[in-house]
C-alpha positions as CSV (number, residue, x, y, z in Angstrom):
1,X,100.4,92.3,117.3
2,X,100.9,95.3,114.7
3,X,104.9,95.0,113.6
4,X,106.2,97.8,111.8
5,X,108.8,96.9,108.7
6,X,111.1,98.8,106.9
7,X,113.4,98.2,103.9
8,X,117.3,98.0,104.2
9,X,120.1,97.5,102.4
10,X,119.9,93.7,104.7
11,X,116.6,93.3,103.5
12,X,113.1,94.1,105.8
13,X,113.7,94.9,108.9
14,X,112.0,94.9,112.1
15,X,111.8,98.6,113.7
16,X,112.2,98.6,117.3
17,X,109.5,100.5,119.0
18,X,111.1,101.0,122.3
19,X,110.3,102.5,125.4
20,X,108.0,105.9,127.0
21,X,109.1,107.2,129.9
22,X,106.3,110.4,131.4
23,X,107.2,113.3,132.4
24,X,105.7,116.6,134.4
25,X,106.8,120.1,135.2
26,X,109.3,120.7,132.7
27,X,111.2,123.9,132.8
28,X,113.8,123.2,130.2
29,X,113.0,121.7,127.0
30,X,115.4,118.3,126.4
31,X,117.0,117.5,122.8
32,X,116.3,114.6,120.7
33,X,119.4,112.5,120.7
34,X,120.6,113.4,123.7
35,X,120.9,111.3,127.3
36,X,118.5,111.1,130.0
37,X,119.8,110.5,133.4
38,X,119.1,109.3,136.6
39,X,121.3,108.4,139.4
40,X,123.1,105.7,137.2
41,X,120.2,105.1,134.6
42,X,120.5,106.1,131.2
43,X,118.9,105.9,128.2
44,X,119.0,107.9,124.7
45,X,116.3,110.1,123.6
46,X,114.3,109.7,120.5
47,X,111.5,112.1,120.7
48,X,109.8,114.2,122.9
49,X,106.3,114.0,122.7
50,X,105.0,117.2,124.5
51,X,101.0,117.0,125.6
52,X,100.2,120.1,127.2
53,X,101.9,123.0,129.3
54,X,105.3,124.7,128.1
55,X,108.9,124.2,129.0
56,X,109.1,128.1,129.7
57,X,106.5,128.0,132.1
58,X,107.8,124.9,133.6
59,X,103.9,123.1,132.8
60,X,105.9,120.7,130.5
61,X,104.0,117.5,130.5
62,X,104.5,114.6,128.1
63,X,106.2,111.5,127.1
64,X,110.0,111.0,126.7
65,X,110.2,108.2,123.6
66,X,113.3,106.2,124.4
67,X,115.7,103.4,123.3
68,X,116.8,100.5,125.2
69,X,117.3,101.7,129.2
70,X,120.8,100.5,130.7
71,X,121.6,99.8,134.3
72,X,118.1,99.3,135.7
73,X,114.7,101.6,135.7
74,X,113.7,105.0,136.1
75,X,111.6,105.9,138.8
76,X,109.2,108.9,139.8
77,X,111.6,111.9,140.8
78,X,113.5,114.4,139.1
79,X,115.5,113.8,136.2
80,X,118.8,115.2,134.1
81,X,120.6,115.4,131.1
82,X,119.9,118.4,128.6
83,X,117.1,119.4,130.3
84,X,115.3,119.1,133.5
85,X,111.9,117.6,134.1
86,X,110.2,115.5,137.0
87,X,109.6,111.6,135.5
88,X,106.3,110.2,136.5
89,X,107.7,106.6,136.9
90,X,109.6,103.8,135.2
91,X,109.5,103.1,131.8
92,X,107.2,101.2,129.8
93,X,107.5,99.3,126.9
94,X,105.6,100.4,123.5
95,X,103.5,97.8,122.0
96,X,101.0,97.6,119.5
97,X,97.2,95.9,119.7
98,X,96.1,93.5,116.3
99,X,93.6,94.6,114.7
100,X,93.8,98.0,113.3
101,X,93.5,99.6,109.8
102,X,96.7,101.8,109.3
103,X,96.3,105.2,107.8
104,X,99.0,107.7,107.5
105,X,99.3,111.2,106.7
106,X,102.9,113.1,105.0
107,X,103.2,116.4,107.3
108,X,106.3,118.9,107.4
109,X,106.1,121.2,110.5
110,X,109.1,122.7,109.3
111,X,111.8,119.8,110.3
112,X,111.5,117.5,107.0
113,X,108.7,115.4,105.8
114,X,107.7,112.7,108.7
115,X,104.8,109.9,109.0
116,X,101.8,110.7,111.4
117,X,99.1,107.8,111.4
118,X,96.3,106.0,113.1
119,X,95.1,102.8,113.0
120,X,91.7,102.6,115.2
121,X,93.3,100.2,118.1
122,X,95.9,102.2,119.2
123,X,97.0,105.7,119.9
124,X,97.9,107.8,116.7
125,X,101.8,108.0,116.0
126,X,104.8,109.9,114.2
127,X,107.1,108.3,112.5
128,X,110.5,108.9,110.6
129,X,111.5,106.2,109.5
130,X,114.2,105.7,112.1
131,X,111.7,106.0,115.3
132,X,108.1,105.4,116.2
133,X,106.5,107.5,118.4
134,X,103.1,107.1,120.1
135,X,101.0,110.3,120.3
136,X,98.2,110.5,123.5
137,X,96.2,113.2,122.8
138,X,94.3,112.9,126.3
139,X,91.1,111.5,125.1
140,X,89.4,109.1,127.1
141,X,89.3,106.5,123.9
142,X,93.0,107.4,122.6
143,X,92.6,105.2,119.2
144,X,92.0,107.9,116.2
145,X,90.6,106.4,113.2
146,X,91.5,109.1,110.6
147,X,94.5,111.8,110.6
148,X,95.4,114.5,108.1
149,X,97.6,117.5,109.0
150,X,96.6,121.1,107.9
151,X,97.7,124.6,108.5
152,X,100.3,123.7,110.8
153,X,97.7,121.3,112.8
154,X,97.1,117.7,113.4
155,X,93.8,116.3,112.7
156,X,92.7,113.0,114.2
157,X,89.3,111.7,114.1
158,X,87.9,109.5,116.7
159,X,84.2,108.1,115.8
160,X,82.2,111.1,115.2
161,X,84.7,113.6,117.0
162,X,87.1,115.7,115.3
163,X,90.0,117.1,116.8
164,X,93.2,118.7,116.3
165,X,96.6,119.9,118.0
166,X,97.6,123.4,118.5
167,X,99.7,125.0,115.9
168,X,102.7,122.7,116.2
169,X,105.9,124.4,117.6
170,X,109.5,123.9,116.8
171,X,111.7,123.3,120.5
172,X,115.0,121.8,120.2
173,X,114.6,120.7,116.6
174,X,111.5,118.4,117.2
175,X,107.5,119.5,116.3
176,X,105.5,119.9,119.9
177,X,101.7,119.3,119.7
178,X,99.7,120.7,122.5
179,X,96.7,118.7,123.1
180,X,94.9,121.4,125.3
181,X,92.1,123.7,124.9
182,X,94.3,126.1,126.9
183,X,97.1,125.5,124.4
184,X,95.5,126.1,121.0
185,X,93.7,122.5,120.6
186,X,90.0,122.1,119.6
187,X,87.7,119.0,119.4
188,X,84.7,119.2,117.0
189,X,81.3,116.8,117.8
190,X,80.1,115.2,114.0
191,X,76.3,113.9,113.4
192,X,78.1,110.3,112.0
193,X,81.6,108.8,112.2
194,X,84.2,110.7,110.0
195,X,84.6,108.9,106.9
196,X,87.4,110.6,105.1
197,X,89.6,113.9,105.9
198,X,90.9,116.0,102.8
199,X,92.8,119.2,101.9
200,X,91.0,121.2,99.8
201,X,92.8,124.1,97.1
202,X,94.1,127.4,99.3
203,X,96.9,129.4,99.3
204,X,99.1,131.0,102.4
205,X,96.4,132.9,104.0
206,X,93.4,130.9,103.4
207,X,92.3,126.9,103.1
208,X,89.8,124.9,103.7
209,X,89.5,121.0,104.6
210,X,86.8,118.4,103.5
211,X,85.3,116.3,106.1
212,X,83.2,113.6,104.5
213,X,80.4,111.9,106.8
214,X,78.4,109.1,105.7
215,X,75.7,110.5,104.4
216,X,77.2,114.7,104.4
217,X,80.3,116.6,104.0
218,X,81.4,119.3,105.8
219,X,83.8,122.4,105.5
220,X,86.5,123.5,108.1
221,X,87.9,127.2,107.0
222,X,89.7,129.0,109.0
223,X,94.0,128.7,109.7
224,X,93.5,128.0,113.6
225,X,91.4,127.1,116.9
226,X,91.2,131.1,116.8
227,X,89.2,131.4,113.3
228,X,88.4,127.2,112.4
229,X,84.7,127.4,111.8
230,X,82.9,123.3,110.2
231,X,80.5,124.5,108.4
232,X,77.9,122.6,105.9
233,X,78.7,121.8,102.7
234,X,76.6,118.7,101.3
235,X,73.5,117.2,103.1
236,X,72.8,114.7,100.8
237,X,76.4,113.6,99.6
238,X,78.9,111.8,101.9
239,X,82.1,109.4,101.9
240,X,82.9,105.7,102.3
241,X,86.0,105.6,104.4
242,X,89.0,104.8,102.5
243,X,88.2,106.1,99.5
244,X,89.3,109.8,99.6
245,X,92.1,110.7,97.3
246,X,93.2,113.9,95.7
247,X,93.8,113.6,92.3
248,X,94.9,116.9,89.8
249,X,93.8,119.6,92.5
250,X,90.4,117.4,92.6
251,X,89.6,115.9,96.1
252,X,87.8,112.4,95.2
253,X,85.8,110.3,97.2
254,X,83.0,106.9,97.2
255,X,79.8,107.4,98.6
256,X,76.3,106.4,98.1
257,X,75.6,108.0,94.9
258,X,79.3,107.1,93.3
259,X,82.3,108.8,93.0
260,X,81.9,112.6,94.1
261,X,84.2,115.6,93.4
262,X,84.7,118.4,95.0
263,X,85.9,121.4,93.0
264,X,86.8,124.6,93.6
265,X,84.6,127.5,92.0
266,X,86.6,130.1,91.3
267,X,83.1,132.6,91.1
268,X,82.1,132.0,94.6
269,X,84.6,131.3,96.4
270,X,83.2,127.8,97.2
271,X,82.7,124.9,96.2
272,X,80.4,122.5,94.0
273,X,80.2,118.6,94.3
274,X,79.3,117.0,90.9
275,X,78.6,112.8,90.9
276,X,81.2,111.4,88.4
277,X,79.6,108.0,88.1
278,X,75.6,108.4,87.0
279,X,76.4,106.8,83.7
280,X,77.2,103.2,85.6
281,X,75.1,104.1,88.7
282,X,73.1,100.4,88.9
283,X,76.8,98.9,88.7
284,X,77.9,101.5,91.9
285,X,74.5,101.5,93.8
286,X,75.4,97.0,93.7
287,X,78.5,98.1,95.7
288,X,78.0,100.9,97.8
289,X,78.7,99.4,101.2
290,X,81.8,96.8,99.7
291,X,84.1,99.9,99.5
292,X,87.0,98.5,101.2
293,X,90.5,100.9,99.4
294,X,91.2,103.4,97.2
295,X,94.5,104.6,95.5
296,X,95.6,107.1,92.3
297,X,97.7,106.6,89.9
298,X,99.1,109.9,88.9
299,X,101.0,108.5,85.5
300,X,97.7,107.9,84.4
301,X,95.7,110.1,86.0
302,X,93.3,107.8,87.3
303,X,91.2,107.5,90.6
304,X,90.7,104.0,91.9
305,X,88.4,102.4,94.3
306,X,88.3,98.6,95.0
307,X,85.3,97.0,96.7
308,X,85.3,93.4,98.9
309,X,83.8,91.6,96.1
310,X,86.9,91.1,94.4
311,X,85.8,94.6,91.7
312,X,87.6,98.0,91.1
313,X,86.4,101.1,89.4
314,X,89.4,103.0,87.4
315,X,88.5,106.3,86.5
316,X,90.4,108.8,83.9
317,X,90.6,112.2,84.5
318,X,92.9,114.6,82.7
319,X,92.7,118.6,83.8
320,X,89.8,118.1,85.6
321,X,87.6,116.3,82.9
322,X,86.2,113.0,83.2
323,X,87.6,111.0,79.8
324,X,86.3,107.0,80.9
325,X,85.6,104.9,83.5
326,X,85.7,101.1,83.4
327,X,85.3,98.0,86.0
328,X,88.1,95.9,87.0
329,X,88.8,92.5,88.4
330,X,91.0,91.0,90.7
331,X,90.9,87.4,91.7
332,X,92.7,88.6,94.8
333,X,90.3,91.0,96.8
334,X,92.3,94.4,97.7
335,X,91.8,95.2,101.1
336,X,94.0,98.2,101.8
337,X,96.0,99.7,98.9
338,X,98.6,102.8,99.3
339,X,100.4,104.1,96.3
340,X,103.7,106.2,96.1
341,X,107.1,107.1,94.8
342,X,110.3,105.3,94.7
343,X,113.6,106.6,95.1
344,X,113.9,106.9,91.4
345,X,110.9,108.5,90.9
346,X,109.3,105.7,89.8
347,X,105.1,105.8,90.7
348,X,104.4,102.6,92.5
349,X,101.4,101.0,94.3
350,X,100.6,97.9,96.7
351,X,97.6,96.2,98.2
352,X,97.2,93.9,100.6
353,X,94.7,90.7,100.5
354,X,92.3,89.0,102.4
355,X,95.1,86.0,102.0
356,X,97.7,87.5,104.0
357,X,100.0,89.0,101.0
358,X,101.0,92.0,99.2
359,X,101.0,92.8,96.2
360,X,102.7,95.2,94.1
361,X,100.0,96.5,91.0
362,X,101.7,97.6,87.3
363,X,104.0,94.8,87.5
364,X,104.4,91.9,85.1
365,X,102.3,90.5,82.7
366,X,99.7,88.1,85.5
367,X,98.2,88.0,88.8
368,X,100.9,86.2,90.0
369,X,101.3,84.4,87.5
370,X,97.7,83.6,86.5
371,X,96.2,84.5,83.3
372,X,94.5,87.9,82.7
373,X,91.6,88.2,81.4
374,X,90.1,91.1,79.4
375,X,87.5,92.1,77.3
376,X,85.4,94.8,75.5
377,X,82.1,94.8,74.2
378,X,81.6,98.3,72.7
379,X,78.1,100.0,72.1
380,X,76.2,99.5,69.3
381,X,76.5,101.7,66.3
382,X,75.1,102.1,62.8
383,X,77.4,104.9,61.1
384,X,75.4,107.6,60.9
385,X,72.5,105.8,59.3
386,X,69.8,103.9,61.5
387,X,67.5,102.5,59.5
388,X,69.9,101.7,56.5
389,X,71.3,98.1,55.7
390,X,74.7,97.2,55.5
391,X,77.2,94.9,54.3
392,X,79.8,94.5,56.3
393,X,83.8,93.2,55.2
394,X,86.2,94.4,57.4
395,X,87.5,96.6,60.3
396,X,91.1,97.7,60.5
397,X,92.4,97.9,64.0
398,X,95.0,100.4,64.8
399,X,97.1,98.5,67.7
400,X,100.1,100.6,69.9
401,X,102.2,98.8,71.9
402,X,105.8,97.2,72.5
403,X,105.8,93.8,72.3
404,X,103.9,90.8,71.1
405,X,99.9,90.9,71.4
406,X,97.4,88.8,70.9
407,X,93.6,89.0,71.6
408,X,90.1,87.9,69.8
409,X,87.4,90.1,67.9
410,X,83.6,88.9,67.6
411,X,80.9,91.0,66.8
412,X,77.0,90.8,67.3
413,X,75.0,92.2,64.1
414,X,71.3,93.9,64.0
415,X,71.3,94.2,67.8
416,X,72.4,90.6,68.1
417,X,69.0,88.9,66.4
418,X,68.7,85.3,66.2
419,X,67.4,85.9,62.9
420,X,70.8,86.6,61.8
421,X,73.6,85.1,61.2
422,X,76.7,86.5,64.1
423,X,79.9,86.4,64.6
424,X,79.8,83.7,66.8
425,X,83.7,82.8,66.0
426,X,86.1,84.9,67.5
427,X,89.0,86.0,65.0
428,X,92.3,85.6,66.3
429,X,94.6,88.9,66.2
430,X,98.3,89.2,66.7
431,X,100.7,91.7,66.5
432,X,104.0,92.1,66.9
433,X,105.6,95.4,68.0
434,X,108.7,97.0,69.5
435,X,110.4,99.8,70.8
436,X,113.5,100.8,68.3
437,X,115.1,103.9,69.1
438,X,118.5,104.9,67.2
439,X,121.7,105.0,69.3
440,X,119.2,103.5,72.6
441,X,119.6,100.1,71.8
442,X,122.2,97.5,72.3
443,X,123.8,95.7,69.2
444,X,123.0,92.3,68.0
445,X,120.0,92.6,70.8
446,X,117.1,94.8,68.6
447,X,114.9,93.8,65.7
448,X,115.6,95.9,62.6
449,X,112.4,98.0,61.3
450,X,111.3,97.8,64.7
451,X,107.5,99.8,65.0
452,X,105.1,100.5,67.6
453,X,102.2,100.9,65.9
454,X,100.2,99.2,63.4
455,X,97.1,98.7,61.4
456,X,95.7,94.9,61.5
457,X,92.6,94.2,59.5
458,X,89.8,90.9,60.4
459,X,87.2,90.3,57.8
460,X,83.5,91.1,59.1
461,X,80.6,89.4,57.1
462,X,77.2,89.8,57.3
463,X,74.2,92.3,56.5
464,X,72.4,94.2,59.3
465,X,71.5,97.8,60.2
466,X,74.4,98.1,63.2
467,X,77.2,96.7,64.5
468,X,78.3,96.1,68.0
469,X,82.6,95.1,68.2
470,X,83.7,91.9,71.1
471,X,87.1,92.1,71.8
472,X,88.9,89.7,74.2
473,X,92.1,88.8,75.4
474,X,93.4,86.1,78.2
475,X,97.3,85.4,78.9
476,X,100.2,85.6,81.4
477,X,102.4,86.3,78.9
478,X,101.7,89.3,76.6
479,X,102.3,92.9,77.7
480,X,99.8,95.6,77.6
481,X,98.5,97.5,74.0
482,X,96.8,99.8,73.5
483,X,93.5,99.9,70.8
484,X,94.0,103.4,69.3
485,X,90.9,103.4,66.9
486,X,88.6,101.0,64.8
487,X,87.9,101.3,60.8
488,X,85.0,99.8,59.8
489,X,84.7,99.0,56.0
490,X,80.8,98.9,54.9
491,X,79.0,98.9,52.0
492,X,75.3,100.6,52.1
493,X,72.5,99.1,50.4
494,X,68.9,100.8,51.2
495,X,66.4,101.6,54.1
496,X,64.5,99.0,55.9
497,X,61.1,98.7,55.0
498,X,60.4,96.8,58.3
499,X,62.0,93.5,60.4
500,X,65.1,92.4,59.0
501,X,65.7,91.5,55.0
């Protein structure tokens, strides 16, 4: 079964999910924390999970979410405390079905930031990190498989239905969702399963969401069930699922033709998708049913989408401009990935594997203490001059970084013809490089003329009309660096007059 975890000053912890206890005709709304009674049966309330009706009304109908129950069970009849209600019956115990895929959504109805999430096996939840709390929305398959909250709202998907809560109100200190039509709700029919939910740019009177299908995306504007409107947005452009993010204003997705962005455009008022990856598409169109997670990595500004073959795809993007993309490997397969902020601050990011562990990414120097390997092969180029020859010594490499480096340069010659003589044998590089900053170091514990940046040069020979640079690097041990730029040192000697001489 799913068990929820949660770090403590003791170490993880196992949080307890409790108990539910229904409830009808409620007439005066109970507070969280308080004591529910019956005859001699008590127990302390942790939410109140209202599903329809109102306490003023005295249609209150929902869940009580409780703690451990002393000195029996509850049974169907009226009940006390802070409020009053009728209980539908005893109290049953929360558990959790195997075999879900969490998701989770950040929403603040006004009461501080809480957890709401679905996992595709069970009923969506809330949680705050103190107390779990199921949420029945009343559909006849209760087991969402996407959430998002927006404009006051909470959005589940479920298959290829869309709904969402009434505007949630504030009773007693705790958010109510009412999961009526009569109440403000609203469920929305889809062509395909919902892939990926996203908030789009808005301000306080306006918004919009993204709803990515399979092979479309649509548009819900609107700020409630009284003005929501899906409209289309994108026939021919849809979403994997897991691999929306927002990234700098920019929501980001993985679909069938590669990584799409949606922008706002500021002259219409709407918006316009743009495919990100056509440069690499053979290498996307290999993968584009392996998505299997997707994270950011906001330090960096880079999107990233992993895929069940064991590959990733980092993208850069800086104020809404693409600057590189490039494939990475794992030798652990991600599976689900989440990324976010540590009490310091500090940007981290986890994924799960297929073997059962977690693992934390932009730590160490390994995979777990297996080598890294790396490499570049960059394009071919022929400094400005195509059909001259050229001798080539040298190229000076301009390496940043902050500790020792090494890593290996080839290179391939006249588009890498047999008839000429390559660089078959990798030159070894090294450097070594440290941070030394004056009165931020510690004494006796700092290398003197400490510097972060240098120029390294390898010798180059041969005679061709271009030039294509190997670099590769494998170890445990040495930190990252950072290749700033690449000197060549050529001499010209005249056109070709034809095949290689």
């Amino acid at each position: 079964a799913l068990v929820i975890y949660k770090s403590s000053p003791a170490g993880w912890v196992v949080v307890p999910l409790g108990f539910e206890v229904a409830f009808t005709a409620g007439t005066v709304a109970y507070a969280e924390g308080s004591t529910l009674t019956q005859g001699g049966v008590t127990a302390t309330i942790r939410r109140v999970a209202l599903q329809s009706g109102s306490w003023g009304s005295g249609t209150a109908a929902g869940r009580f979410i409780v703690g451990s129950v002393s000195r029996g069970s509850f049974a169907a009849g009226a009940a006390a405390g802070t409020g009053a209600a009728t209980l539908s019956g005893a109290q049953t115990a929360i558990t959790l079905l195997p075999g879900g895929r969490v998701q989770t959504d950040v929403g603040n109805f006004g009461l501080g930031p809480r957890l709401y999430g679905c996992d595709g096996v069970n009923r969506g939840f809330e949680f705050d990190g103190t107390y779990y709390a199921p949420i029945s929305t009343g559909m006849a398959q209760d087991m969402p498989t996407h959430v998002l909250t927006h404009k006051g709202h909470l959005f589940f998907a479920f298959g290829d239905d869309l709904m969402h809560s009434s505007i949630a109100s504030r009773t007693n200190l705790y958010p109510q969702f009412n999961w009526t039509a009569a109440g403000g709700a609203a469920q929305y029919p889809m062509e395909s399963p919902v892939a990926c939910l996203l908030r789009q740019p808005g301000d306080q009177s306006s918004g919009a969401m993204s709803i990515s299908l399979q092979s479309s995306t649509k548009m819900l504007y609107g700020n409630s069930a009284a003005d929501f409107r899906v409209v289309d947005f994108e026939e021919s452009a849809g979403a994997k699922a897991y691999s929306g993010q927002r990234l700098g204003g920019q929501a980001l997705v993985f679909g069938d033709i590669g990584v799409f962005s949606i922008g706002a455009a500021q002259n219409f008022g709407n918006f316009t998708p743009s495919s990100m990856t056509m440069p690499i598409r053979p290498w996307t169109q290999i993968r584009r049913n392996l998505c299997t997670a997707s994270l950011v990595n906001r330090e960096k500004s880079q999107y990233r989408v992993f895929f069940s073959d064991g590959q990733g795809l980092y993208l850069t993007i800086v104020n809404g401009k693409l600057l590189g993309m490039l494939p990475v490997g794992f030798p652990n397969k991600v599976v689900c990935a989440s990324q976010g902020d540590s009490p310091d601050g500090t940007e981290s990011a986890f994924f799960g594997s297929d073997n059962g562990y977690v693992y934390e990414m932009e730590r160490g120097t390994s995979f777990d203490g297996a080598p890294v390997p790396s490499y570049l092969t960059f394009v071919i180029t022929s400094q400005g001059a195509m059909q001259t020859l050229k001798n080539y010594r040298s190229a000076s490499f301009e390496i940043q970084g902050a500790s020792y480096s090494a890593f290996n340069v080839t290179y391939d010659i006249g588009y890498g013809s047999a008839d000429l003589t390559q660089g078959t044998d990798a030159s070894p590089v090294t450097v070594n490089l440290s941070n030394v900053y004056w009165d931020a170091f510690t004494w006796d514990s700092f290398t003197w003329d400490g510097r972060t940046l240098a120029p390294i040069s390898v010798d180059f020979y041969g005679s061709a009309e271009n030039i294509a640079i190997r670099i590769e690097a494998t170890s445990a041990l040495y930190n990252q660096f950072t290749i700033n730029s690449i000197l060549l040192r050529f001499k010209p000697r005249r056109g070709m007059r034809g095949g290689h001489s």
